[in-house]
Backbone as CSV, one residue per row, in Angstrom:
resi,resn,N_x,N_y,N_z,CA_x,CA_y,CA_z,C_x,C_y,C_z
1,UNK,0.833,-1.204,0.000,0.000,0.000,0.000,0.873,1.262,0.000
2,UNK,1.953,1.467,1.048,2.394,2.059,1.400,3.588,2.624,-0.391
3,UNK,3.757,1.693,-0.712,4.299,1.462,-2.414,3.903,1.822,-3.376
4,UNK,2.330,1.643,-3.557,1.314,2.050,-4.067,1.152,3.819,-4.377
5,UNK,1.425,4.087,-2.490,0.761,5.291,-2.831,1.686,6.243,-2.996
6,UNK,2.405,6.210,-3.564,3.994,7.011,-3.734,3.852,7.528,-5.659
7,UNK,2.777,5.943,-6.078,2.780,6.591,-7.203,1.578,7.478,-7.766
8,UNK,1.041,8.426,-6.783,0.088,9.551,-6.516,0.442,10.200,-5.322
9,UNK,-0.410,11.584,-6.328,0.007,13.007,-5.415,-0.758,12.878,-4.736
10,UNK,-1.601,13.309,-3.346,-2.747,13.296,-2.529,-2.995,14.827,-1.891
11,UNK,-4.006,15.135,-2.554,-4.744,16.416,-2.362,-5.801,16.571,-1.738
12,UNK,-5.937,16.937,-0.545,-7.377,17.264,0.099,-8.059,18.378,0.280
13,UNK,-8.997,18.772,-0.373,-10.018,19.785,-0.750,-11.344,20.366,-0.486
14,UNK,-11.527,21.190,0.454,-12.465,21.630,0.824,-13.625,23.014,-0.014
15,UNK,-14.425,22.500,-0.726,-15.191,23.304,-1.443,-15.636,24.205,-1.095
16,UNK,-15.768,24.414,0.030,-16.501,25.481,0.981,-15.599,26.193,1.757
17,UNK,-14.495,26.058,1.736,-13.688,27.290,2.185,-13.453,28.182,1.364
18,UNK,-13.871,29.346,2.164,-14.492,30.635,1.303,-12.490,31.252,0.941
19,UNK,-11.447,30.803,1.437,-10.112,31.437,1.743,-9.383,30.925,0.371
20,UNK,-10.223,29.769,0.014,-9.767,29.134,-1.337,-10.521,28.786,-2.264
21,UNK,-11.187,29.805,-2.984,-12.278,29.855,-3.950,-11.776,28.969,-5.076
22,UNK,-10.486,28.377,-5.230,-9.584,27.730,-6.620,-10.729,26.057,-6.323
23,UNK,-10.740,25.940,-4.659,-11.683,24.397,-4.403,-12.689,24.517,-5.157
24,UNK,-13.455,25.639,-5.289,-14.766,25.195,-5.893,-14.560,25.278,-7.562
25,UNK,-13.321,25.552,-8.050,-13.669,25.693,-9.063,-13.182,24.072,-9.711
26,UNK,-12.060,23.636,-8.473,-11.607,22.137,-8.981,-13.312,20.865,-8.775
27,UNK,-13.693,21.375,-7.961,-15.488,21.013,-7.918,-16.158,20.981,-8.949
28,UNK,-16.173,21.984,-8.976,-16.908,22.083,-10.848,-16.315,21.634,-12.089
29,UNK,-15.231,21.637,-12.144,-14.460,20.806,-13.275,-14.504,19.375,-13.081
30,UNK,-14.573,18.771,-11.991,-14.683,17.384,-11.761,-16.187,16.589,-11.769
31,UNK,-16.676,17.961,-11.549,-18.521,17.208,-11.023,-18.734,16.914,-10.252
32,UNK,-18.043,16.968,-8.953,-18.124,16.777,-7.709,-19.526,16.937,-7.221
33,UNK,-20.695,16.344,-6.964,-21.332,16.212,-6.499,-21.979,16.033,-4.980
34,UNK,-21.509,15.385,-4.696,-21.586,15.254,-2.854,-20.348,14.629,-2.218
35,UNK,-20.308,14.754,-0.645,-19.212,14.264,-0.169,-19.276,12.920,0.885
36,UNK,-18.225,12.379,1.102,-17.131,12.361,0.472,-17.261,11.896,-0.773
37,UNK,-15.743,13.034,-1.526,-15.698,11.781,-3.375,-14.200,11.808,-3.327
38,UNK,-13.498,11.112,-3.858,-12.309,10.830,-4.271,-12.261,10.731,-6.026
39,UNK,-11.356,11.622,-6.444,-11.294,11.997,-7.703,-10.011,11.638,-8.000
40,UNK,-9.888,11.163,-9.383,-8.427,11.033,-9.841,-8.774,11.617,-10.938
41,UNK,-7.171,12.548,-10.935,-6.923,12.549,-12.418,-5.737,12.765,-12.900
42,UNK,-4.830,12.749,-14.002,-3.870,13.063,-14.683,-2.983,13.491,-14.247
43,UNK,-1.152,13.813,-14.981,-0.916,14.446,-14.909,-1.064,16.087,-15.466
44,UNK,-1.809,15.502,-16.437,-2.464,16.807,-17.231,-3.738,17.828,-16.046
45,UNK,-4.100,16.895,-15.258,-5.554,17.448,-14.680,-6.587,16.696,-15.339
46,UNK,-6.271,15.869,-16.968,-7.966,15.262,-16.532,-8.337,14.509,-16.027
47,UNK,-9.748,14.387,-15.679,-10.268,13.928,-15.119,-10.486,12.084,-15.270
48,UNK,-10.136,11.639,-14.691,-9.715,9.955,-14.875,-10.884,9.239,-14.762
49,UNK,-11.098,9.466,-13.079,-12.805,8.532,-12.308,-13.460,9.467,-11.183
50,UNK,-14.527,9.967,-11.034,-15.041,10.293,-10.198,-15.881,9.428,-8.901
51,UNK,-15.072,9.051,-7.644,-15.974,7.882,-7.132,-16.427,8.530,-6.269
52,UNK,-17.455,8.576,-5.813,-18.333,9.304,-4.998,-18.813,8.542,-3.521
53,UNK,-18.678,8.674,-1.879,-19.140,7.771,-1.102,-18.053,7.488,-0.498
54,UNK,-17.971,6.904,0.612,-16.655,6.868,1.323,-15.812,5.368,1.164
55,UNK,-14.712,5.223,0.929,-14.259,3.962,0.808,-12.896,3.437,1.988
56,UNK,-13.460,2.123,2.225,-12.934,1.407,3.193,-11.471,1.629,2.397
57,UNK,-10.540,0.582,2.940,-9.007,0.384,2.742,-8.880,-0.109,1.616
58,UNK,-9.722,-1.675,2.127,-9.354,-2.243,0.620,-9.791,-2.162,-0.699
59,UNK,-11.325,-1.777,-0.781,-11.836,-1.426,-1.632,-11.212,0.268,-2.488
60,UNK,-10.528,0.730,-1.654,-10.019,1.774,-2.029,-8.182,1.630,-2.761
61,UNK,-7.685,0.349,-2.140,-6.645,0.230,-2.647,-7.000,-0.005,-4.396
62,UNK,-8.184,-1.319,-4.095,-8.189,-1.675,-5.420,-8.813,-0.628,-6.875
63,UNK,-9.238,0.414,-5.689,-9.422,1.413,-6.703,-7.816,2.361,-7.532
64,UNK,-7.109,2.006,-6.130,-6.068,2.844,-6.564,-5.208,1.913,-8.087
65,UNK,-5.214,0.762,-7.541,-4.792,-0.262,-8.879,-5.379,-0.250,-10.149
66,UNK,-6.463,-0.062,-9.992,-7.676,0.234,-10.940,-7.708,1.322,-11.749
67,UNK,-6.956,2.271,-11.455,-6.525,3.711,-11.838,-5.705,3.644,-12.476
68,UNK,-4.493,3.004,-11.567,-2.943,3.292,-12.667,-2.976,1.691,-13.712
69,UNK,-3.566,1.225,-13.820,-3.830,0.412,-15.107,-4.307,0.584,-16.028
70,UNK,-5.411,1.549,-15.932,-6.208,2.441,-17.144,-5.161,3.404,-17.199
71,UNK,-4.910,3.866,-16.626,-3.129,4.939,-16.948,-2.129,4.267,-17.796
72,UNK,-1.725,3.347,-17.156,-0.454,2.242,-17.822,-1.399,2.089,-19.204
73,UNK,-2.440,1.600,-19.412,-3.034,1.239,-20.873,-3.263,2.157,-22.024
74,UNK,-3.514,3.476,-21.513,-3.662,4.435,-21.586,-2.729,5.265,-22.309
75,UNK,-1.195,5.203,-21.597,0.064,5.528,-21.838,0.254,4.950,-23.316
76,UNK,0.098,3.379,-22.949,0.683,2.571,-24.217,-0.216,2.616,-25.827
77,UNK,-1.317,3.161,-25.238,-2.063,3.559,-26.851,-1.326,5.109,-27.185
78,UNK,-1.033,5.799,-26.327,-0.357,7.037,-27.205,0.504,5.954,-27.730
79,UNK,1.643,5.550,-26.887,3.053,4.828,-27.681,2.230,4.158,-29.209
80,UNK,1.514,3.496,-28.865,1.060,2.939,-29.958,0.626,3.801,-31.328
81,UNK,-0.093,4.896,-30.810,-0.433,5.775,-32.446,0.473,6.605,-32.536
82,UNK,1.351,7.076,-32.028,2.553,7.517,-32.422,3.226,6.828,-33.048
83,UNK,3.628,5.603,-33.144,4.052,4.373,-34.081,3.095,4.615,-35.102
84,UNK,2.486,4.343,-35.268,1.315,4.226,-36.603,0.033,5.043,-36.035
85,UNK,0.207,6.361,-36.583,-0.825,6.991,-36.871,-2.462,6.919,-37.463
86,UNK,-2.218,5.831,-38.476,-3.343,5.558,-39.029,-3.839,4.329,-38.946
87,UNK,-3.523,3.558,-37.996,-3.987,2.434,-37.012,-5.734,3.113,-36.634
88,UNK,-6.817,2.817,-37.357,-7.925,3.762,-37.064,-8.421,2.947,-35.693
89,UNK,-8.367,1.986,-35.102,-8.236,1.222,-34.099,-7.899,1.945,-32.746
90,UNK,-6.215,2.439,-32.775,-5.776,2.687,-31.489,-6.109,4.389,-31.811
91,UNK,-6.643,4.728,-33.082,-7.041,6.271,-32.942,-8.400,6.546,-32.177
92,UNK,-9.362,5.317,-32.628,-10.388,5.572,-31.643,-10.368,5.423,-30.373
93,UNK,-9.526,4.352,-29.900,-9.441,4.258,-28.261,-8.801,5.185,-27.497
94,UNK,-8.146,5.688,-28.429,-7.370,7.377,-27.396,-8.494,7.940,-27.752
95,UNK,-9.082,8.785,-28.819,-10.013,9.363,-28.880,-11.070,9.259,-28.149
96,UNK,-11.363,7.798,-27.640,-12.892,8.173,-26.535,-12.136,8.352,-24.833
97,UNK,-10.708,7.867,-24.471,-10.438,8.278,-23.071,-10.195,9.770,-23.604
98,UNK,-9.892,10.461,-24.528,-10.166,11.689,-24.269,-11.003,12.564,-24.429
99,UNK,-11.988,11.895,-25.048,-13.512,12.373,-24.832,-13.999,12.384,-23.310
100,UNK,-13.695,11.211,-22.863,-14.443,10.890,-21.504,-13.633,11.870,-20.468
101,UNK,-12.667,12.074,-20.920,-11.755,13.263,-19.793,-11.919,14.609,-20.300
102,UNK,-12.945,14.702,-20.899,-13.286,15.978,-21.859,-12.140,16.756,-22.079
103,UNK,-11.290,16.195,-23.042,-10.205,16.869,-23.598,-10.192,17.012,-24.995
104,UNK,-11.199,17.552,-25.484,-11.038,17.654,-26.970,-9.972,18.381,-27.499
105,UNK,-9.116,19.400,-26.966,-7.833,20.191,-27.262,-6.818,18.733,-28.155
106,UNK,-6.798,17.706,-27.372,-5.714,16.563,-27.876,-7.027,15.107,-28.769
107,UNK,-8.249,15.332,-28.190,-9.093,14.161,-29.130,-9.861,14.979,-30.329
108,UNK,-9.832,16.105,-30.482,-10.335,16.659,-31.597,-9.847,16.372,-32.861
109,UNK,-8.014,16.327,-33.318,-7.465,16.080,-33.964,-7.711,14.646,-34.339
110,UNK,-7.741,13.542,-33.534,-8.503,12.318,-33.676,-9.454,11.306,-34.392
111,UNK,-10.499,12.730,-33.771,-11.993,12.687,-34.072,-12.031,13.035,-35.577
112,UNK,-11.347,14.286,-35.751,-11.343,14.590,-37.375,-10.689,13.603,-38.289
113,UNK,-10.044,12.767,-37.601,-9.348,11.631,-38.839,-10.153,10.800,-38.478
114,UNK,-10.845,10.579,-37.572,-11.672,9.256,-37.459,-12.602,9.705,-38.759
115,UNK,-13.518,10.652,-38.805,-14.575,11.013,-39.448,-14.284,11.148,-41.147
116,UNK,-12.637,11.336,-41.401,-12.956,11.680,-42.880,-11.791,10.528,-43.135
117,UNK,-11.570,9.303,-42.222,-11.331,8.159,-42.877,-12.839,6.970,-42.898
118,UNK,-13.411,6.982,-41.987,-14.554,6.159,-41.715,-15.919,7.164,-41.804
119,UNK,-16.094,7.931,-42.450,-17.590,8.880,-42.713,-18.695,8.103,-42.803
120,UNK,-18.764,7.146,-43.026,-19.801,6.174,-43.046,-20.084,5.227,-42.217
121,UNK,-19.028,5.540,-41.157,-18.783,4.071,-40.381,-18.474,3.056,-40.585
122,UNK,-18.461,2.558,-41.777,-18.234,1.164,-42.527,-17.395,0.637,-41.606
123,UNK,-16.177,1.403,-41.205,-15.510,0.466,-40.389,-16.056,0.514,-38.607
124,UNK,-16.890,0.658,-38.304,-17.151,0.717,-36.551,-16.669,1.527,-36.332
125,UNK,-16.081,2.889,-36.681,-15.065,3.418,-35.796,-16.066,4.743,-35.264
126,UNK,-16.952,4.967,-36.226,-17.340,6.463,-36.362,-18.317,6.412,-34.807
127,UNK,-19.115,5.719,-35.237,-20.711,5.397,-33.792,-19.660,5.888,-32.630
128,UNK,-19.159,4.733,-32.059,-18.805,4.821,-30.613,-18.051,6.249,-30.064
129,UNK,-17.651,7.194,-31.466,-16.851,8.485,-31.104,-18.277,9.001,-30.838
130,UNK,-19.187,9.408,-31.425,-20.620,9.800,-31.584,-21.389,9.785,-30.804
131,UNK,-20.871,8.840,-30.162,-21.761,8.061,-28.512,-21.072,8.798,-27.647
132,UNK,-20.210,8.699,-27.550,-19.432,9.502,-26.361,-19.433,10.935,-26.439
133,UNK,-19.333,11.516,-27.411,-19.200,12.781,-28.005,-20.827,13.244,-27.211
134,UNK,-21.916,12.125,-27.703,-23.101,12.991,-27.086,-23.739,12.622,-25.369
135,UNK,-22.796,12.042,-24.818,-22.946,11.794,-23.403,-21.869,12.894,-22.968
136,UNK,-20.988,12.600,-23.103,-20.156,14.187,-23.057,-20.878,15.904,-22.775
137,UNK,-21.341,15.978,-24.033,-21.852,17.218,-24.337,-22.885,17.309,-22.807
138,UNK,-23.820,15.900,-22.954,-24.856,15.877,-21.867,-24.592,16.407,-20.430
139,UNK,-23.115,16.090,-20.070,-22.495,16.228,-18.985,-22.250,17.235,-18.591
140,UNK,-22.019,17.919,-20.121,-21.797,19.951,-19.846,-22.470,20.353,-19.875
141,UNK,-23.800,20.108,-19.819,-25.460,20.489,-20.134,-25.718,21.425,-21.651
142,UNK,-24.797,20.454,-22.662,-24.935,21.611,-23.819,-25.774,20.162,-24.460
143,UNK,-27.124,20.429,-24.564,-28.089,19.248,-24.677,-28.018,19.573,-26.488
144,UNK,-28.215,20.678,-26.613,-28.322,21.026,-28.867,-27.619,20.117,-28.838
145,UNK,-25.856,20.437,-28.866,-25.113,19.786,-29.333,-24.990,17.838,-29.076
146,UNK,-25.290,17.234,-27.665,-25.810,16.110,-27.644,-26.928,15.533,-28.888
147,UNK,-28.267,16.332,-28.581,-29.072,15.958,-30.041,-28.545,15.872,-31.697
148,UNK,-27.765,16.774,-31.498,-27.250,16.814,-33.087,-26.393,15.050,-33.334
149,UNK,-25.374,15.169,-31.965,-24.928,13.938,-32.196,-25.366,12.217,-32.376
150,UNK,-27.230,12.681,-31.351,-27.924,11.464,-31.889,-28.124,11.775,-33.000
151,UNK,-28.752,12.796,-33.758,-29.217,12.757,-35.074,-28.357,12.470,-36.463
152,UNK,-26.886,12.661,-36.103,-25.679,11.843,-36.788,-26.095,10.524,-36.546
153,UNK,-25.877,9.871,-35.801,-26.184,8.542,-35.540,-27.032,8.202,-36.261
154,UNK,-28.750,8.606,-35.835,-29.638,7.707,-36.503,-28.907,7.837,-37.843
155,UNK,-28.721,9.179,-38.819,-28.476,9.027,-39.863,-27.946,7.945,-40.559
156,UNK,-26.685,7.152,-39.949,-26.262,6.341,-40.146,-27.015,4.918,-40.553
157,UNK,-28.190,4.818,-40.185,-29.166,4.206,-40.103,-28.668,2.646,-40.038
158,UNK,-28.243,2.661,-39.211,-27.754,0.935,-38.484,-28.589,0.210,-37.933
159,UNK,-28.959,-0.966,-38.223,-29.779,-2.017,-37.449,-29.147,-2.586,-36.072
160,UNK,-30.302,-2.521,-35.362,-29.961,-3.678,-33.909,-29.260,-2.561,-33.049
161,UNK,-29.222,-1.208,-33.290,-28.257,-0.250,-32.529,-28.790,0.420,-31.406
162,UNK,-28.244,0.239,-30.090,-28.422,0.390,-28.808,-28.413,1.936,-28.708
163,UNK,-29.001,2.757,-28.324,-29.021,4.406,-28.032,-29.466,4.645,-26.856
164,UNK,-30.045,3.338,-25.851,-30.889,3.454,-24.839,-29.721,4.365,-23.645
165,UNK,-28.944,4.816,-23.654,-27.911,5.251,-23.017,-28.126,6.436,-23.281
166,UNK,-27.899,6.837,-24.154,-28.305,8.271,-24.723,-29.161,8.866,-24.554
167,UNK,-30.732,8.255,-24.684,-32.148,8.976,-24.562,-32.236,8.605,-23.525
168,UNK,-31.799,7.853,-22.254,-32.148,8.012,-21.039,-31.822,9.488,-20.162
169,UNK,-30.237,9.339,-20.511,-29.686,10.495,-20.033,-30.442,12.052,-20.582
170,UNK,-30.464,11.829,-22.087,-31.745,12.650,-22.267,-32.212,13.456,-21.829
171,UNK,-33.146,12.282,-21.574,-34.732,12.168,-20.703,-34.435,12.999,-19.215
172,UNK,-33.311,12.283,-18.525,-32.591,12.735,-17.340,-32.245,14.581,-17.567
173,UNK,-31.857,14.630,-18.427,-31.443,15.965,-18.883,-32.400,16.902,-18.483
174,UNK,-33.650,16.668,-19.373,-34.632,17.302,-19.626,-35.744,17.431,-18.004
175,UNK,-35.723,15.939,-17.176,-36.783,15.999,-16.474,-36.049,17.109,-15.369
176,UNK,-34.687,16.680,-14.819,-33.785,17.452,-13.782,-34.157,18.918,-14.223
177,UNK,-34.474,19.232,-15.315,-34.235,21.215,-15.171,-35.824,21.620,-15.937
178,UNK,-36.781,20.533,-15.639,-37.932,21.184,-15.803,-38.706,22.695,-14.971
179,UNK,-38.618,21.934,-13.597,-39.012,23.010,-13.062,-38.507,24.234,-12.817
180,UNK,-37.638,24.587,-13.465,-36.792,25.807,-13.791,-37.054,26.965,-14.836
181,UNK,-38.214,25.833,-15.705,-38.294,26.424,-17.273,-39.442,27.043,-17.204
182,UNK,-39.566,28.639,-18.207,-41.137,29.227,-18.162,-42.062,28.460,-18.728
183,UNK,-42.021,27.394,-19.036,-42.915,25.973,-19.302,-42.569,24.927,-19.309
184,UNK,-42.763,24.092,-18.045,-41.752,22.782,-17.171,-42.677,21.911,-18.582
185,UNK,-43.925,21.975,-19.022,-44.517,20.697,-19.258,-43.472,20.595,-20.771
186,UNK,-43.334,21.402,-21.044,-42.324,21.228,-22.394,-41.212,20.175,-22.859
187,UNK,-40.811,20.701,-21.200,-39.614,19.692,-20.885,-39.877,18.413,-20.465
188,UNK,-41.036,18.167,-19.579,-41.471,16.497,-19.377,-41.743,16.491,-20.512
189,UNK,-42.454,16.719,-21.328,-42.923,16.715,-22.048,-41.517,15.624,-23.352
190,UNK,-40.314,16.098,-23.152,-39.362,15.400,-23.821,-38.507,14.856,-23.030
191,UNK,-38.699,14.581,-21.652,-38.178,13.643,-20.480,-38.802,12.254,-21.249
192,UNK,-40.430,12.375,-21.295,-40.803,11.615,-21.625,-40.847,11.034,-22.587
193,UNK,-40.554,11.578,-23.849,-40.325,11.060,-24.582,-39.359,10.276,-25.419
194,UNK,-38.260,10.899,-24.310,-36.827,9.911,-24.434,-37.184,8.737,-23.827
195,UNK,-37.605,8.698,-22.423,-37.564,7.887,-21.372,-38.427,6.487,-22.351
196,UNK,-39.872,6.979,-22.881,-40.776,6.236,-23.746,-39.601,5.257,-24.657
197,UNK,-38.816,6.113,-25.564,-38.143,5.780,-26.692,-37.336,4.562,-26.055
198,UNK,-36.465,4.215,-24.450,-36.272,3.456,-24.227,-36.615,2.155,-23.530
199,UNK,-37.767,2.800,-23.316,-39.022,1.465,-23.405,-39.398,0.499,-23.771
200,UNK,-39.479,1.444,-25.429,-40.295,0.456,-26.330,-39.209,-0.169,-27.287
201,UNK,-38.054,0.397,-27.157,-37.270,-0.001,-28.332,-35.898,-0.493,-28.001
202,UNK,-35.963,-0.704,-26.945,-34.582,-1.228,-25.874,-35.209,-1.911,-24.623
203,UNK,-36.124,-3.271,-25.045,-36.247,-3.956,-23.544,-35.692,-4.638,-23.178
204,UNK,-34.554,-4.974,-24.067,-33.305,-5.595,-23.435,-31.624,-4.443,-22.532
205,UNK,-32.588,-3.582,-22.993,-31.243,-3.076,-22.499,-31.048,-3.239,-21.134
206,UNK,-29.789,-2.665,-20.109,-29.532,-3.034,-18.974,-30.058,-1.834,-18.113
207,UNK,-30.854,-0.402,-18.858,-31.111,0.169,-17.924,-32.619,0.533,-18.237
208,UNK,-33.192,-0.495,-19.429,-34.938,-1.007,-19.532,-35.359,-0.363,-18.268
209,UNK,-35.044,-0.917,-16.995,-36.012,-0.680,-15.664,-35.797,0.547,-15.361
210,UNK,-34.565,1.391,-15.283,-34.344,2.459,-15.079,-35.114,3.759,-15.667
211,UNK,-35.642,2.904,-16.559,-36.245,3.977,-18.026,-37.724,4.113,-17.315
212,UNK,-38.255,3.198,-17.538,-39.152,2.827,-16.289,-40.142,3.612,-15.222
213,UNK,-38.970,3.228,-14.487,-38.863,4.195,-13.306,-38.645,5.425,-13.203
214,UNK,-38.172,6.255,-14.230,-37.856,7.196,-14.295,-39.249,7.580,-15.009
215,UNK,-39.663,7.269,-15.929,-40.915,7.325,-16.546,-41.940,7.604,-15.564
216,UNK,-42.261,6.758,-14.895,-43.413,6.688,-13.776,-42.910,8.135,-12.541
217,UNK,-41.578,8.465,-12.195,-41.618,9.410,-11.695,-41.826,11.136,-12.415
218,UNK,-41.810,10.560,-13.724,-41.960,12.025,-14.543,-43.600,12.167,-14.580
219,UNK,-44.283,11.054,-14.850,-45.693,11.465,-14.941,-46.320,11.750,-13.507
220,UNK,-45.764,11.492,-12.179,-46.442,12.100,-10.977,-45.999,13.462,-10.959
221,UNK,-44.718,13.944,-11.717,-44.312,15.290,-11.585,-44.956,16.144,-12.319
222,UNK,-45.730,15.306,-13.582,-46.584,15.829,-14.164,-48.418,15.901,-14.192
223,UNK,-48.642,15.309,-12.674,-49.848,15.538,-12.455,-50.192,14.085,-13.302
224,UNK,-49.667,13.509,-13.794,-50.765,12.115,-14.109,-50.660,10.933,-13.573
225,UNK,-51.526,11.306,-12.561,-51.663,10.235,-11.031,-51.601,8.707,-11.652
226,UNK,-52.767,8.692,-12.615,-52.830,6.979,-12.671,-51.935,6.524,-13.747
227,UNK,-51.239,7.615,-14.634,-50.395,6.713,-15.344,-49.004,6.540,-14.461
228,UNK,-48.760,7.014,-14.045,-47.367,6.889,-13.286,-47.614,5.776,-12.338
229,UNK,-48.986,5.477,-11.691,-49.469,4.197,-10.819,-49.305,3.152,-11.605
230,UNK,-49.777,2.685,-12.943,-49.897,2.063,-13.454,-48.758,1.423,-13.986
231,UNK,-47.507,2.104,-14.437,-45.898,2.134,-14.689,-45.126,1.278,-13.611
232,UNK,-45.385,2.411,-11.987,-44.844,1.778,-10.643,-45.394,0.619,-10.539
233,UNK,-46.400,0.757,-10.625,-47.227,-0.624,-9.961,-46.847,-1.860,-10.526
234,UNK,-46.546,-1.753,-11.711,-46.072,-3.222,-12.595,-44.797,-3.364,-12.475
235,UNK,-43.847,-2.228,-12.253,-42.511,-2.689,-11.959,-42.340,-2.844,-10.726
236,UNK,-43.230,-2.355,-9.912,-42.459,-2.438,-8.378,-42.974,-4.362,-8.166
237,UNK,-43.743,-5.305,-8.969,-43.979,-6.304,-9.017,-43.067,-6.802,-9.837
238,UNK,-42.209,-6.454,-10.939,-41.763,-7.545,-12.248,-40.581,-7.132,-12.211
239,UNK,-39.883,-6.032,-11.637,-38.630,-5.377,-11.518,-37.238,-6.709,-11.398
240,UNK,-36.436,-6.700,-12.147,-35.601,-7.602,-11.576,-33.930,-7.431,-10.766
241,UNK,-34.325,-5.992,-11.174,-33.378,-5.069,-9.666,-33.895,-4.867,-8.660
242,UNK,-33.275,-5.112,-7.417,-34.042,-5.211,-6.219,-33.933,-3.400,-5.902
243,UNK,-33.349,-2.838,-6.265,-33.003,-0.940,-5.896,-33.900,-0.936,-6.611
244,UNK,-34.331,-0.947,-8.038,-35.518,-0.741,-8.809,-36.904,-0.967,-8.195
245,UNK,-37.234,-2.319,-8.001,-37.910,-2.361,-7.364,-38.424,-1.952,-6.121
246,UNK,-38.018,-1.739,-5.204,-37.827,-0.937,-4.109,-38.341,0.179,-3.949
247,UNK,-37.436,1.067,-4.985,-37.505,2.289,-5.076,-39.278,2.768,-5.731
248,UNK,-39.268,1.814,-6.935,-40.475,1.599,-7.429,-41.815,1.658,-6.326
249,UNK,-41.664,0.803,-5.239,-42.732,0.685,-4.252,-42.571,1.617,-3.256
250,UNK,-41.524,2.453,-2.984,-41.308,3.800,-1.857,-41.595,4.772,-2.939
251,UNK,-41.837,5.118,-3.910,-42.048,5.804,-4.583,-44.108,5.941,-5.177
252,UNK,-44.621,4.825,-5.201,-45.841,4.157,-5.387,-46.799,4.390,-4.020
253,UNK,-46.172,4.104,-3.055,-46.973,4.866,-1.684,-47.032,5.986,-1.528
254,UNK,-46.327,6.540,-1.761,-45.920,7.843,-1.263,-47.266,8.925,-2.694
255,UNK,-46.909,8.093,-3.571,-48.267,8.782,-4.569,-49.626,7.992,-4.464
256,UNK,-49.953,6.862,-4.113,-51.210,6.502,-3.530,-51.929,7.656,-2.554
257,UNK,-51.247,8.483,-1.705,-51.669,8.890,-0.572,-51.608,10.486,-0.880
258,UNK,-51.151,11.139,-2.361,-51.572,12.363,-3.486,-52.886,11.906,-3.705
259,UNK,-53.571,13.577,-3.743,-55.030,13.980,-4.233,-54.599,13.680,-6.362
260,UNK,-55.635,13.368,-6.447,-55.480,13.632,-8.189,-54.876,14.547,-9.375
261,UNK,-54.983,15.777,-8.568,-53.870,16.690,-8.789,-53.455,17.694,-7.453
262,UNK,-52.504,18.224,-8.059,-51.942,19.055,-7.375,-50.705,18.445,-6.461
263,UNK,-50.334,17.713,-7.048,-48.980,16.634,-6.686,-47.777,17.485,-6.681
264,UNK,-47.177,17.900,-4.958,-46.574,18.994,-4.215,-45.108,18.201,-4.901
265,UNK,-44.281,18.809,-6.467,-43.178,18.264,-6.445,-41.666,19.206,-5.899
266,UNK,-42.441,19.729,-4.801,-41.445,20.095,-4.520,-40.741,18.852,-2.973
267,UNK,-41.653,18.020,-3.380,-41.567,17.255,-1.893,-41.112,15.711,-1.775
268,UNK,-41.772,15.439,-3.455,-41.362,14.211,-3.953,-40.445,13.551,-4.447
269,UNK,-39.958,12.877,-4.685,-38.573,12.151,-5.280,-38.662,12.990,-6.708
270,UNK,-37.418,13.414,-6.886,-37.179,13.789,-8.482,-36.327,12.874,-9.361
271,UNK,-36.829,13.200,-10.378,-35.920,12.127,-11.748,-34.484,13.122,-11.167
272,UNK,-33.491,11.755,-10.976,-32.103,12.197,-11.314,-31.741,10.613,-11.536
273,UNK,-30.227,10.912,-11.504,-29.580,10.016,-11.858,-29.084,8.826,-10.692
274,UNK,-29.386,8.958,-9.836,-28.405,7.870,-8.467,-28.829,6.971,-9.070
């Protein structure tokens, strides 16, 4: 351990000290969300893993191993496209860790050879930049630019192709900053209709239930008592996540015992992401 941790710097950071306003801004660049989180990143500064929640010893060592191996792998794909540049292979796999560390300054250059060697995708390479590119954007809350990147996609018009990742987060996008907007129903209004889209057209996917659930909590936010009953009620029975389910039935009481309208959301569980 003690070996381990020699090969990291260790920084401890308080967001709320008003004496070091630089904390909140390393907060906001990371996404720091609640505390405790333990963040890694780079020597550059990006951002590696955000783990959020407090971690024991060991579970934390193996995080630390877990880190510098995606580093070590990481390392060896630069070595690698520096050898061969037009390896469109090891161009995409640097290209999405530096998407995911939102570094387009060094994956932009990338991205542009990915796109005007594979424009069609023919070879796999193009989608998965596309995918990331619009979970990305999602993350910075620049939602246009996310949509544009599904609407590349469909273009592509590929069979059997998974997006349920995409229009969830979406959906997530849209339901989180409804009540903010000079017309929230606008925005359920396309919570829901992402959330729908992974419903009906991804029931295999792995976050089917999530879609769900998230569904049934957008229509109590939207005043429609019995469809959101009707949603909970069948998953909090058929759910095959036990958090899903669960959540499904603490969520299902709690609107049994709402008048028909006038459903107080300032009080109720909101669509997010946990």
């Amino acid at each position: 351990m003690i070996e381990l941790s020699k090969k990291f710097v260790a920084l401890k950071l308080n967001p709320e000290d008003e004496a070091h306003p630089e904390n909140q801004e390393l907060q906001q660049k990371y996404k720091v969300s609640g505390y405790p989180a333990v963040v890694f990143a780079s020597a550059d500064g990006d951002l590696i893993s955000n783990n959020s929640g407090y971690r024991p010893p060991v579970p934390f060592l193996q995080l630390m191993r877990q880190t510098l191996t995606e580093e070590e792998a990481f390392q060896k794909l630069i070595q690698h496209h520096q050898k061969d540049p037009q390896d469109l292979q090891t161009t995409t796999d640097l290209a999405l860790i530096y998407i995911k560390r939102e570094n387009l300054t060094r994956g932009q250059p990338l991205i542009d050879q990915i796109i005007e060697q594979d424009a069609n995708n023919a070879g796999g390479y193009l989608l998965p930049i596309y995918l990331e590119l619009g979970l990305m954007y999602l993350s910075q809350s620049k939602v246009e630019l996310a949509e544009s990147k599904l609407e590349q996609i469909l273009a592509l018009k590929l069979v059997n192709l998974d997006l349920s990742d995409l229009y969830l987060n979406l959906g997530l996008y849209y339901g989180q900053r409804a009540d903010g907007q000079p017309d929230p129903k606008i925005f359920f209004k396309k919570a829901i209709s992402n959330f729908e889209t992974v419903v009906q057209k991804y029931p295999q996917s792995q976050i089917y239930e999530d879609a769900q659930l998230y569904l049934g909590i957008t229509y109590m936010l939207q005043e429609e008592k019995q469809l959101a009953i009707g949603i909970l009620e069948k998953l909090s029975q058929t759910a095959k996540n036990d958090d899903i389910r669960d959540r499904a039935k603490t969520v299902l009481g709690n609107l049994r015992v709402l008048p028909d309208k006038g459903v107080d959301t300032g009080k109720e569980e909101q669509v997010n992401s946990d």
